[in-house]
C-alpha positions as CSV (number, residue, x, y, z in Angstrom):
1,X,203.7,-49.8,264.3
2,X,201.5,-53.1,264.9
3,X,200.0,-52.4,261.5
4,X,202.5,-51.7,259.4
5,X,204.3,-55.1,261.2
6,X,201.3,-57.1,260.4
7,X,201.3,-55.7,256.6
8,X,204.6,-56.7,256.0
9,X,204.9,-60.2,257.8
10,X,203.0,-63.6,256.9
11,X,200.9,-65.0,259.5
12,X,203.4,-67.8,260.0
13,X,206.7,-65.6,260.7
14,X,208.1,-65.9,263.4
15,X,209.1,-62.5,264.7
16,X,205.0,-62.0,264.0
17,X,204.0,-65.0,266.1
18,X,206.0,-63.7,268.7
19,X,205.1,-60.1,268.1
20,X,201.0,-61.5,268.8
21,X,201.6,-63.8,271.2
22,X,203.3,-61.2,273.8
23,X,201.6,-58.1,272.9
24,X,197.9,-58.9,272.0
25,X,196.6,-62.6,273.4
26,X,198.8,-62.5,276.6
27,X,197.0,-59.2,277.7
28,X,193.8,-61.2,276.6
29,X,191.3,-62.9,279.1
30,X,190.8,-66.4,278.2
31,X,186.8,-65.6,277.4
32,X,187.7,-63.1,274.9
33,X,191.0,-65.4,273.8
34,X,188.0,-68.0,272.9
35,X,185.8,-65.9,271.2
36,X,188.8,-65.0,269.0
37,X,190.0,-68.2,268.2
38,X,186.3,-69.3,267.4
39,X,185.4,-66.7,264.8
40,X,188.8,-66.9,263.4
41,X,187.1,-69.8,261.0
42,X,185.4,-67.6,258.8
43,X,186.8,-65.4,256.6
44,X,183.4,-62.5,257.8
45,X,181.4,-62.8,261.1
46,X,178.4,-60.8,262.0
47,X,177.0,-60.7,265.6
48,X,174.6,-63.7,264.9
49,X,177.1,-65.8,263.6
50,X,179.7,-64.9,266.2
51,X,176.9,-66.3,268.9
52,X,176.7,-69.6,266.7
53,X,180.6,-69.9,267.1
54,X,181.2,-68.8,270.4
55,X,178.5,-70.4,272.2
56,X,178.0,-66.4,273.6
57,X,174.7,-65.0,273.5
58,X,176.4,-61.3,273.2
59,X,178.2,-62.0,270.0
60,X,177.0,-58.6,268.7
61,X,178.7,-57.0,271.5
62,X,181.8,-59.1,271.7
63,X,182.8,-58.0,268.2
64,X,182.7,-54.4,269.1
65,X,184.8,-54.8,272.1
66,X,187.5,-56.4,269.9
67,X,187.2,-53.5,267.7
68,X,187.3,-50.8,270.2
69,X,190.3,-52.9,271.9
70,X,191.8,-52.7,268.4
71,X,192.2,-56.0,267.8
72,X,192.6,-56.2,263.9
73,X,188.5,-55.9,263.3
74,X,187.0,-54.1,260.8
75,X,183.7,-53.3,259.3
76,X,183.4,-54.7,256.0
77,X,179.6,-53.2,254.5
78,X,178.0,-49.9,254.8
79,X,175.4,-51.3,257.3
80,X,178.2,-52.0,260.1
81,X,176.9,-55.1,260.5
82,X,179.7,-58.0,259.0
83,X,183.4,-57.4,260.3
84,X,186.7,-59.3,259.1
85,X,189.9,-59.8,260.7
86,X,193.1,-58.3,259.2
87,X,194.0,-61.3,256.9
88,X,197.1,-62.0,258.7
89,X,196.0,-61.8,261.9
90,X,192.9,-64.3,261.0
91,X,195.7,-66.4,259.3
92,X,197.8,-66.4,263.4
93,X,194.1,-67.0,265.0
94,X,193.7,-70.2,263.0
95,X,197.6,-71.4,263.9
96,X,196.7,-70.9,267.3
97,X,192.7,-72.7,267.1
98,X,195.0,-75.6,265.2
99,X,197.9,-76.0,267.9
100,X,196.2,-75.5,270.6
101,X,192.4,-77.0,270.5
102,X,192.4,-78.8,266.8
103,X,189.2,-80.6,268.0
104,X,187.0,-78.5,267.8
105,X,188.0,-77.1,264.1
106,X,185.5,-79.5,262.8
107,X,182.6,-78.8,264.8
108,X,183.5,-75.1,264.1
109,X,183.3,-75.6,260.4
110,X,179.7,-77.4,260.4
111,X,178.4,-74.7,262.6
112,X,179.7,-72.0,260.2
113,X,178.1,-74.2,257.4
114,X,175.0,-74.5,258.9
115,X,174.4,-70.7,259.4
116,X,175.3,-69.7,256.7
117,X,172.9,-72.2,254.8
118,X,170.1,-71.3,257.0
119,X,170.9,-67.5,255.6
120,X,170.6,-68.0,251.8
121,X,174.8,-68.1,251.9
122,X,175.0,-71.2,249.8
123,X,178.8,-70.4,248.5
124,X,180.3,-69.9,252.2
125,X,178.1,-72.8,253.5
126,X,179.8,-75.5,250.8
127,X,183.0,-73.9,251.7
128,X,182.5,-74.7,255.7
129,X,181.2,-78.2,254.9
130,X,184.4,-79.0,252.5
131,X,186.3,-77.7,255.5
132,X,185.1,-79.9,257.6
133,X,185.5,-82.9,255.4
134,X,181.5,-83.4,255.2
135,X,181.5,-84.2,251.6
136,X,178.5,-85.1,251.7
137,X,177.3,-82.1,252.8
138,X,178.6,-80.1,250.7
139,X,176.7,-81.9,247.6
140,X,173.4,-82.0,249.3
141,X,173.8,-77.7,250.3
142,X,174.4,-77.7,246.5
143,X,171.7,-80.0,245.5
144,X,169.1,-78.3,247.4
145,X,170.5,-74.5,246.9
146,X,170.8,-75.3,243.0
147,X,167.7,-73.8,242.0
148,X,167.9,-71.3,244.2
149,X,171.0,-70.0,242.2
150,X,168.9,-70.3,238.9
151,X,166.1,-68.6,240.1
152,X,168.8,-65.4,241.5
153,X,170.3,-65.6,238.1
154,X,173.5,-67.1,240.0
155,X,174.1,-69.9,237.4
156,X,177.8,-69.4,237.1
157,X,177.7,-69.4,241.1
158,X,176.6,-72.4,240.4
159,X,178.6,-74.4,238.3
160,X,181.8,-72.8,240.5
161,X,180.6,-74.7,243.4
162,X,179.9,-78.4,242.0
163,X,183.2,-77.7,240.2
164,X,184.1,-77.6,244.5
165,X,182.7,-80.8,244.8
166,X,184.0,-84.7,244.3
167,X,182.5,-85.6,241.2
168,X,181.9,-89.2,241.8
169,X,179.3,-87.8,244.4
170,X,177.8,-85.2,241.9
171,X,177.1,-88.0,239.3
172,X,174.7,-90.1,241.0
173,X,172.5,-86.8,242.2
174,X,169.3,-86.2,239.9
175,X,168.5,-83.4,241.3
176,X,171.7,-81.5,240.9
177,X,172.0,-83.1,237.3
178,X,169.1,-81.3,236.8
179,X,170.3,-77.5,238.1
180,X,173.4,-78.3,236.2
181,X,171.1,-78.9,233.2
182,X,169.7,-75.9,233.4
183,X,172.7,-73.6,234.4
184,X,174.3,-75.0,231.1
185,X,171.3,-74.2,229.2
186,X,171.2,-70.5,230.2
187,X,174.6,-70.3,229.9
188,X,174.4,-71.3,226.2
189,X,176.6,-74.5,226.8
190,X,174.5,-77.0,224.7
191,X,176.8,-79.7,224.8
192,X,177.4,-79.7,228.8
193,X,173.3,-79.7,228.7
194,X,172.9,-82.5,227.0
195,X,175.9,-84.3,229.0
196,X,174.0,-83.5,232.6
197,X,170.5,-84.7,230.8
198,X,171.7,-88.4,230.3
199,X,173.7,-88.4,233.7
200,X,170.2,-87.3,235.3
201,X,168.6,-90.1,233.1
202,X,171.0,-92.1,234.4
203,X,170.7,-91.6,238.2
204,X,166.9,-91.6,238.0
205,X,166.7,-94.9,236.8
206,X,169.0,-96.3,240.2
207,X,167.3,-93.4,242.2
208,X,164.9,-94.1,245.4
209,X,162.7,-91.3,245.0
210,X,159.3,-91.7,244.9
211,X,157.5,-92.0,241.6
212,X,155.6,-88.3,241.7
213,X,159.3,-86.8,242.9
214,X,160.8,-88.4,239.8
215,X,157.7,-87.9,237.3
216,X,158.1,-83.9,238.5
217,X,162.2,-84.0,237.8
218,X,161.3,-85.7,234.1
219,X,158.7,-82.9,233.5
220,X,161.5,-80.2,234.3
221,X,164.2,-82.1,232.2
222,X,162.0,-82.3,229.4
223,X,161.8,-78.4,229.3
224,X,165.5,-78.2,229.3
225,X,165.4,-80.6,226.5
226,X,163.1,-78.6,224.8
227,X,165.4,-75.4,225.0
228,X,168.1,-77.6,223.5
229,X,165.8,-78.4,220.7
230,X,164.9,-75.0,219.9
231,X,168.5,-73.4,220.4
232,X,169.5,-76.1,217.6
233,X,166.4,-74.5,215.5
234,X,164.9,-78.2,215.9
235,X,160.5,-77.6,217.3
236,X,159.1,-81.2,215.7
237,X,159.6,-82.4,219.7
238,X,159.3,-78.7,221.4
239,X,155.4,-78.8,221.8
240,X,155.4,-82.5,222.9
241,X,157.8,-82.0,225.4
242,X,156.8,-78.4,227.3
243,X,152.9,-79.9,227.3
244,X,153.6,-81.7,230.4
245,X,155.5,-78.7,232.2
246,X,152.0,-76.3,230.9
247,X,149.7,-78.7,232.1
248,X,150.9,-78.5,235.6
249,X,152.5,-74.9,236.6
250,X,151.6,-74.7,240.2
251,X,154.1,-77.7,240.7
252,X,157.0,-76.6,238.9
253,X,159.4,-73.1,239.8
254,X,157.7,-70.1,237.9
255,X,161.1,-69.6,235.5
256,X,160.4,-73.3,234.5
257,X,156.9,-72.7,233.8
258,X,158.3,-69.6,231.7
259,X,160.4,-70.9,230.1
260,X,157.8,-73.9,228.9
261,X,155.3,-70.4,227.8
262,X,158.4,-68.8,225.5
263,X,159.3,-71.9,224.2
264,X,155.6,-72.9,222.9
265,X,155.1,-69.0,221.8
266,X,158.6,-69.7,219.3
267,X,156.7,-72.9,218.2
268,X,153.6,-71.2,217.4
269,X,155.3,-68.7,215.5
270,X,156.8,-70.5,213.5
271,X,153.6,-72.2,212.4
272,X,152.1,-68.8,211.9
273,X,149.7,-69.1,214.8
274,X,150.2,-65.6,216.4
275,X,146.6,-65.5,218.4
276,X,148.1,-68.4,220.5
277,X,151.6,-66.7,220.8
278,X,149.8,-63.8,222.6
279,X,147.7,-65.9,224.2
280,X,150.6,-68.0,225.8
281,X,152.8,-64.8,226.9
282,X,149.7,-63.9,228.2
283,X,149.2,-66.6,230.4
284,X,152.6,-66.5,231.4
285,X,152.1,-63.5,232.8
286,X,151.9,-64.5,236.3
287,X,154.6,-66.8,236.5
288,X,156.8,-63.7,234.8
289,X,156.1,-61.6,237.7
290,X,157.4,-64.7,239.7
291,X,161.1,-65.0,238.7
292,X,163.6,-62.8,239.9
293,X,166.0,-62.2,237.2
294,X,164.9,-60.0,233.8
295,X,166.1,-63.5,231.4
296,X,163.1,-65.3,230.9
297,X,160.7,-62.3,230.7
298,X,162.7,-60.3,227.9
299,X,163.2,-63.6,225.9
300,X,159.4,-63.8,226.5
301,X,158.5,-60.1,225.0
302,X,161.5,-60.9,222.0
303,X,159.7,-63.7,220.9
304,X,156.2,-61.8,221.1
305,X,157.8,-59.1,219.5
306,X,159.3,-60.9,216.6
307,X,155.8,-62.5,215.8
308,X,154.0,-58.9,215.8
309,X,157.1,-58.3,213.5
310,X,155.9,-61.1,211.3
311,X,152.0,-59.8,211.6
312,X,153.1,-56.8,210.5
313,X,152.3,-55.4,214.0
314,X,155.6,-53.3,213.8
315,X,154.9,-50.3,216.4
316,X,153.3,-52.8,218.8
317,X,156.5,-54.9,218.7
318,X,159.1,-52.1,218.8
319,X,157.1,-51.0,221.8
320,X,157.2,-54.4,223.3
321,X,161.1,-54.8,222.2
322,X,162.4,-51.1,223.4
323,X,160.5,-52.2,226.8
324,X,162.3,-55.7,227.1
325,X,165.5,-53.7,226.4
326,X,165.0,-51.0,229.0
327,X,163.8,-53.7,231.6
328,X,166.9,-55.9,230.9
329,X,169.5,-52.7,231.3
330,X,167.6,-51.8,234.8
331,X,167.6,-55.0,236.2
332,X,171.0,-56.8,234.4
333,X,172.9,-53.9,233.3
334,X,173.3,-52.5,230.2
335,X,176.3,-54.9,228.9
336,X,174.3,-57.6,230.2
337,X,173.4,-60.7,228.0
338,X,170.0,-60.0,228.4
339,X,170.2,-56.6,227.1
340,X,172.6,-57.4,224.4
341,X,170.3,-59.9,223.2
342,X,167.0,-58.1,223.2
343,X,169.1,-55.1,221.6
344,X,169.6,-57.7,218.5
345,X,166.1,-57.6,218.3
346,X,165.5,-54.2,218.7
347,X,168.3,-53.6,216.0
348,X,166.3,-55.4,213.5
349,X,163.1,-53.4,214.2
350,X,165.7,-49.8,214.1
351,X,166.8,-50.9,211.0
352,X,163.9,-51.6,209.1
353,X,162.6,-47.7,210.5
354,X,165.6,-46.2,208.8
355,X,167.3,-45.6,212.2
356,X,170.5,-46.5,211.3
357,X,172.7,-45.8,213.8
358,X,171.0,-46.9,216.7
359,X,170.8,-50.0,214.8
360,X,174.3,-50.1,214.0
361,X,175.2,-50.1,217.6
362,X,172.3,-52.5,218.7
363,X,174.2,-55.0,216.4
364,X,177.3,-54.4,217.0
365,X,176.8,-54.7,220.9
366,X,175.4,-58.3,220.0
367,X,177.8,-59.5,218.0
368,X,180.4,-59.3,221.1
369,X,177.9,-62.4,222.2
370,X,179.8,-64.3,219.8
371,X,178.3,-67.5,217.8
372,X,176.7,-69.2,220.4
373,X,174.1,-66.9,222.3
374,X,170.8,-66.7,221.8
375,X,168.4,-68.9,219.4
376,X,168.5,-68.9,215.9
377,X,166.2,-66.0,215.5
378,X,168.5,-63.8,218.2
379,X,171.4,-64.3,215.8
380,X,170.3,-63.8,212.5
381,X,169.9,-59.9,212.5
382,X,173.5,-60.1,214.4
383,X,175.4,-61.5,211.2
384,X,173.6,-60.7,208.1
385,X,171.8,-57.3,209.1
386,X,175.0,-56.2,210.7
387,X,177.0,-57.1,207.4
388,X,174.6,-55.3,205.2
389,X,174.6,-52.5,207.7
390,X,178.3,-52.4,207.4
391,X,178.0,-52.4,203.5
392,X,175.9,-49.2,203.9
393,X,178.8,-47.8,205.8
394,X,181.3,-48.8,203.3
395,X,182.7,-51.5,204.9
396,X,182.3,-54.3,202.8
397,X,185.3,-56.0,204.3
398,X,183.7,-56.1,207.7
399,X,181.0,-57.1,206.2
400,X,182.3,-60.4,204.7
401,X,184.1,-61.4,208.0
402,X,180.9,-60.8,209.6
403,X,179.1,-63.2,207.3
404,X,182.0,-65.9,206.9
405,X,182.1,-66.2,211.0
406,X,178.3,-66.3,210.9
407,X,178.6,-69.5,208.5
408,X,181.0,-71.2,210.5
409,X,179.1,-70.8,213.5
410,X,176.2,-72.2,211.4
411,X,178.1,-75.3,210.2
412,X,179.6,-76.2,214.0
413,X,175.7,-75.9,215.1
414,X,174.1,-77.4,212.4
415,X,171.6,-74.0,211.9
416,X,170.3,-74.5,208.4
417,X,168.4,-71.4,208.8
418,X,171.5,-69.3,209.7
419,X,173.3,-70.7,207.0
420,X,170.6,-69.9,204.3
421,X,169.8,-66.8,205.7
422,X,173.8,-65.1,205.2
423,X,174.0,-67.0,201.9
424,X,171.3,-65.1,200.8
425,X,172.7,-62.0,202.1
426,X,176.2,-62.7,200.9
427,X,175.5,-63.5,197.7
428,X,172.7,-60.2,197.3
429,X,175.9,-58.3,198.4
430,X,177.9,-59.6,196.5
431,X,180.5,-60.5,198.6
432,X,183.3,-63.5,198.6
433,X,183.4,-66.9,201.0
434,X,186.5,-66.9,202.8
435,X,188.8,-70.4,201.2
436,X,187.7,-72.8,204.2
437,X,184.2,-72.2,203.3
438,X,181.9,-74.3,200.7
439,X,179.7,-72.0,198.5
440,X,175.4,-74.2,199.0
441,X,174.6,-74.9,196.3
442,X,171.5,-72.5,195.0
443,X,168.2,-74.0,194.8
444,X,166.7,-75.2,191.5
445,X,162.9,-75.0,190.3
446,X,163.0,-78.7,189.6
447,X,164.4,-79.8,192.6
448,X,162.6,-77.2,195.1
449,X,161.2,-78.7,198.2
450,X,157.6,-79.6,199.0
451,X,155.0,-79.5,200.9
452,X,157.2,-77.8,203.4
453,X,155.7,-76.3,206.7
454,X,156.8,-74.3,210.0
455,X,160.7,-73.7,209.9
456,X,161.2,-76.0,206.9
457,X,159.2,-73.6,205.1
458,X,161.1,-70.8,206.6
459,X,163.9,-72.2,205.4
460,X,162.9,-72.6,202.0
461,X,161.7,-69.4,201.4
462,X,165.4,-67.9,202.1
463,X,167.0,-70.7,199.9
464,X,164.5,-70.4,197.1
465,X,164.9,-66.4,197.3
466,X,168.0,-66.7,196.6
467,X,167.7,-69.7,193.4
468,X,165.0,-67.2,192.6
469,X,167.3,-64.3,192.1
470,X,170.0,-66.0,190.1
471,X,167.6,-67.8,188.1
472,X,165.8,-64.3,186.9
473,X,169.0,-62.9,185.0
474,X,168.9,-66.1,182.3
475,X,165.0,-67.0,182.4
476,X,162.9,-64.3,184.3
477,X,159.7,-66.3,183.3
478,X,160.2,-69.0,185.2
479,X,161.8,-66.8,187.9
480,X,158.0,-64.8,188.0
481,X,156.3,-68.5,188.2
482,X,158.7,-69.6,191.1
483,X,157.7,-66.0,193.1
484,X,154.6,-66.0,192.4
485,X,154.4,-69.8,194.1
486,X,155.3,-68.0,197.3
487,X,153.0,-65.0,197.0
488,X,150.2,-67.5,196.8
489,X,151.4,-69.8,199.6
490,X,151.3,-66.8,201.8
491,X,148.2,-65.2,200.5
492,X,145.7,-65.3,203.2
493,X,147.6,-66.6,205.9
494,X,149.2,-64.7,209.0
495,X,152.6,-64.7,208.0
496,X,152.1,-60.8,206.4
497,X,155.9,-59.5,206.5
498,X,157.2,-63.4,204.3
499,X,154.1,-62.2,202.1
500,X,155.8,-59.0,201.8
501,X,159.3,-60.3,200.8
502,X,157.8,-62.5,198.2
503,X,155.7,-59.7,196.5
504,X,159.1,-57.5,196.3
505,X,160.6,-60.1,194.9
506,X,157.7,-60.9,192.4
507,X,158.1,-57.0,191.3
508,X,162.4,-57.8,190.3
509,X,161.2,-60.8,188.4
510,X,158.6,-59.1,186.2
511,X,160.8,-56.0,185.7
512,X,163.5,-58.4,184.5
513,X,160.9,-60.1,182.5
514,X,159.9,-56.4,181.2
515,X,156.2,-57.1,182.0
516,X,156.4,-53.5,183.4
517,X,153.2,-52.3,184.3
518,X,152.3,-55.8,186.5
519,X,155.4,-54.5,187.9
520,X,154.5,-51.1,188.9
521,X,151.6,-51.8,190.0
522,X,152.6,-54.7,192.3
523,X,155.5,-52.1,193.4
524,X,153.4,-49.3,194.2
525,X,150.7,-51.6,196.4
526,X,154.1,-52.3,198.3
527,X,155.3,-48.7,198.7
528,X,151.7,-47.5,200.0
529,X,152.2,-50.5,202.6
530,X,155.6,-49.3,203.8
531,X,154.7,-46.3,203.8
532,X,152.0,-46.7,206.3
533,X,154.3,-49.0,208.6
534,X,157.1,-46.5,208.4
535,X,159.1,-49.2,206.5
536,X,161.9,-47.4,205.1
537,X,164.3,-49.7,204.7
538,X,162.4,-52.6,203.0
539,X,162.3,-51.1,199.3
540,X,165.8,-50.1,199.3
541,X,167.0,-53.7,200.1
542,X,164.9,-55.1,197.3
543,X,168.2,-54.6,194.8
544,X,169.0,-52.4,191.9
545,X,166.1,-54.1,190.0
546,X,163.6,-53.0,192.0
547,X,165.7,-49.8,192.7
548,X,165.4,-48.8,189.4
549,X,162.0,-49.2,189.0
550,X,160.9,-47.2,192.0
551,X,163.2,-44.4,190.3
552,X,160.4,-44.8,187.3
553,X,157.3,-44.8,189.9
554,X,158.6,-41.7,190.8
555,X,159.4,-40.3,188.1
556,X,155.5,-41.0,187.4
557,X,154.3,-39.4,190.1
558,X,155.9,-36.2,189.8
559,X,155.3,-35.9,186.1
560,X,151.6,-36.5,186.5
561,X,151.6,-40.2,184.9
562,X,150.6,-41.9,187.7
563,X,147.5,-45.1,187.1
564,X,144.5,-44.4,189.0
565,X,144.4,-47.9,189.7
566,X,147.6,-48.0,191.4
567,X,147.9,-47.5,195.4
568,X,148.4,-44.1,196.3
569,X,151.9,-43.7,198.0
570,X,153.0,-40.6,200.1
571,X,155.2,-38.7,198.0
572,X,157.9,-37.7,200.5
573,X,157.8,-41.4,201.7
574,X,158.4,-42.5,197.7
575,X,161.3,-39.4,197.5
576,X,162.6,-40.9,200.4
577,X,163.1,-44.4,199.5
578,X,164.3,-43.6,196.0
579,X,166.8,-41.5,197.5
580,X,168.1,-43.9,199.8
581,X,171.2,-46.2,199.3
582,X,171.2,-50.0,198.2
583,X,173.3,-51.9,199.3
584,X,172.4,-54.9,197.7
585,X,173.9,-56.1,193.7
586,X,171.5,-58.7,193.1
């Protein structure tokens, strides 16, 4: 059995040599012996291709003669248009090309490279060119093909191919600097970013391009610099260095231009300047509908979604989010980084609904991402609302290795805002630092920060929350004037759900300072407010303070002592939220 011989034997055995020699290519005319030996090169052939090869206009029909003559051919896809050689069999073919006619190898190779980059087949092409020992080549298919790969979402593709390629040629090349830029970036490999940013510095400064060639490849860098800026929670620079990309779209690949839009939406929501967030996304819109990979465009929604969060917009954005999610597990899959990222988001928005275990899940899926995914505001829900999540389970242990790994991973990125964000929730938990870890200090009245804007005042808020919340046990008075500083900062301004947070705090400072019916009245204007967004999660995470107190507010409504001055709250949604667990100490 020919098959069974062949499946057993290397190409280079002898008794299979033999075997080939006298049964199969000594029966062979020497036109079909060529056409053998030709498109023995690559490891697939498809009619066209066979032609190229060959130098036989009928390469379509040469292939199926060598299958019907059953000559170790078959179809590899559904369409019945590529064919392989039985590996061995390929592996005796390119013996024979190499004994017998080694000349032409070369020439056989550059052809096969040149289809198969005038076909979109960048990976085969590099392969060909390497194989021919066109070096050279090979960098320039990869140069020019590296956005390409971007654009497909093929960015470990990519970096698999210049990891092909001789690197003293690779270093010199802005251009694939650039794509490796980029590939880095949206693989979440900061460092390797930054490293291919100054090597394309580097080369542009000894390059010969002309000046608008090298003015377009420092507006693209400069976006790429501006993702590493805001993946290190850094946008002082962002704004500067995406105006040039905004400016001048129609010169730039649409994911660029995207990315420049998501980028300036973070930057204006973290100013609180949610009118030019949706007019940005907006904007974007076309360049979106450009790109061929789901990435950009969910990161896009996220961030709009995060600052209707913020607005207090919260059906709009779980609309928008649950949208993102469902377009990222069409297009991506459903394990996807994309969809795992966006389900971080949409956890956050389940959570705070009182959907618990979809929320649960959401989180969990993202915290597979590990430490290094996603910006700052992609993470956050991962550690600490997964870790209070887990505490609601009764889990506390998982919990506090949740929130220990999300410090370190703050620490080895420098993410102040991580960091304050899980102090606050590990210390609200009540939960212990693992022994490598330094406890931050809590912040003091005296030494509290200001003015502070944009993240810095972000920032600050978490910190002082926290100072805040130790402080009200041993001097609740001062604890009131420190909250009330932050109710005022955000009175009248767009930042509604940080408003929010402060006046729940507010209402566990004047119930510790007993000034009890400020409290409840403060308390009930929040519970009408949640009530009306559906938030049923946010009273219950306010702490046992506030906990106990909207046990009293209840216990005033249905016993008929309820102020006519206070907001009138639903009383299932007030049952509700008294009923419900806290997870919190503090």
């Amino acid at each position: 059995d020919p098959t069974l011989l062949i499946a057993h034997l290397s190409g280079r055995h002898h008794a299979i040599g033999e075997f080939l020699t006298e049964n199969v290519l000594a029966s062979l005319d020497p036109a079909m012996l060529d056409f053998l030996l030709a498109t023995s090169v690559t490891e697939r052939i498809c009619g066209e291709l066979a032609s190229a090869l060959s130098g036989v206009s009928r390469g379509r029909e040469m292939l199926a003669e060598v299958e019907e003559r059953d000559l170790f051919l078959r179809r590899v896809d559904d369409e019945g248009q590529w064919f392989a050689y039985q590996p061995l069999f390929a592996d005796f073919l390119r013996q024979r090309l190499q004994r017998d006619r080694p000349e032409k190898i070369p020439e056989l190779h550059r052809t096969a490279c040149e289809w198969f980059a005038a076909h979109q087949m960048l990976s085969d092409a590099v392969d060909h060119a390497l194989a021919a020992d066109d070096q050279r080549r090979a960098v320039e298919l990869v140069e020019d093909g590296g956005i390409y790969l971007i654009d497909h979402s093929q960015v470990t593709t990519l970096l698999g191919l210049v990891g092909k390629l001789p690197p003293r040629l690779v270093v010199g090349r802005p251009r694939l600097q650039l794509s490796l830029a980029w590939a880095n970036i949206l693989l979440h490999h900061t460092d390797a970013a930054r490293q291919a940013l100054t090597l394309l510095d580097a080369a542009l400064e000894r390059s010969e391009l002309g000046e608008s060639e090298i003015a377009e490849l420092r507006v693209d860098a400069a976006v790429v610099e501006a993702v590493v800026e805001s993946r290190a929670d850094h946008t002082d620079l962002v704004d500067e260095l995406v105006t040039p990309a905004l400016a001048r779209p129609d010169a730039l690949p649409p994911w660029v231009v995207s990315t420049a839009a998501n980028l300036a939406t973070f930057t204006a929501s973290t100013r609180g300047d949610f009118a030019e967030a949706h007019r940005l996304q907006e904007w974007a819109l076309p360049y979106y509908e450009r790109n061929t990979g789901p990435y950009i465009l969910v990161h896009g929604q996220c961030w709009l979604g995060l600052a209707e969060m913020e607005h207090l917009e919260l059906d709009a954005a779980e609309d928008r989010v649950r949208k993102a999610v469902r377009t990222a597990r069409r297009t991506a899959g459903r394990h996807s980084l994309a969809a795992r990222l966006t389900g971080s988001v949409l956890g956050e928005l389940s959570y705070q609904r009182g959907e618990l275990d979809e929320a649960e899940r959401l989180l969990d899926e993202g915290y597979t991402l590990g430490g290094g995914a996603g910006p700052v505001d992609f993470k956050l829900a991962r550690y600490a609302l997964g870790a209070r999540i887990k505490v609601l389970r009764g889990d506390p242990a998982e919990a506090a290795t949740r929130l220990n790994e999300g410090l370190r991973v703050a620490a080895a990125m420098s993410l102040p805002r991580l960091r304050a964000t899980i102090e606050n929730e590990r210390i609200r938990l009540g939960l212990d630092l693992d022994a490598d870890l330094t406890e931050t200090p809590p912040a003091q009245y005296a030494r509290r920060r200001r003015p502070v804007a944009g993240i810095d005042a972000i920032i600050a808020q978490i910190e002082e929350d926290t100072g805040i919340r130790l402080l009200r046990e041993r001097d609740p008075e001062l604890a009131c004037l420190w909250a009330q500083e932050w109710v005022d900062r955000h009175e009248g301004t767009e930042r509604r759900y940080s408003q929010l947070r402060a006046q729940r705090l507010s209402v566990g400072c004047l119930a510790a300072a007993e000034r009890v019916d400020e409290a409840k009245a403060l308390l009930a204007e929040i519970a009408a407010r949640c009530a009306a967004l559906r938030l049923a999660r946010f009273l219950p995470d306010g702490g046992p303070r506030l906990a106990a107190l909207l046990a009293a507010l209840h216990a005033d409504q249905r016993e008929g002592h309820w102020r006519p001055e206070w907001a009138a709250v639903p009383a299932a949604f007030l049952q509700a939220a008294t009923a419900a667990a806290v997870p919190h100490t503090l």
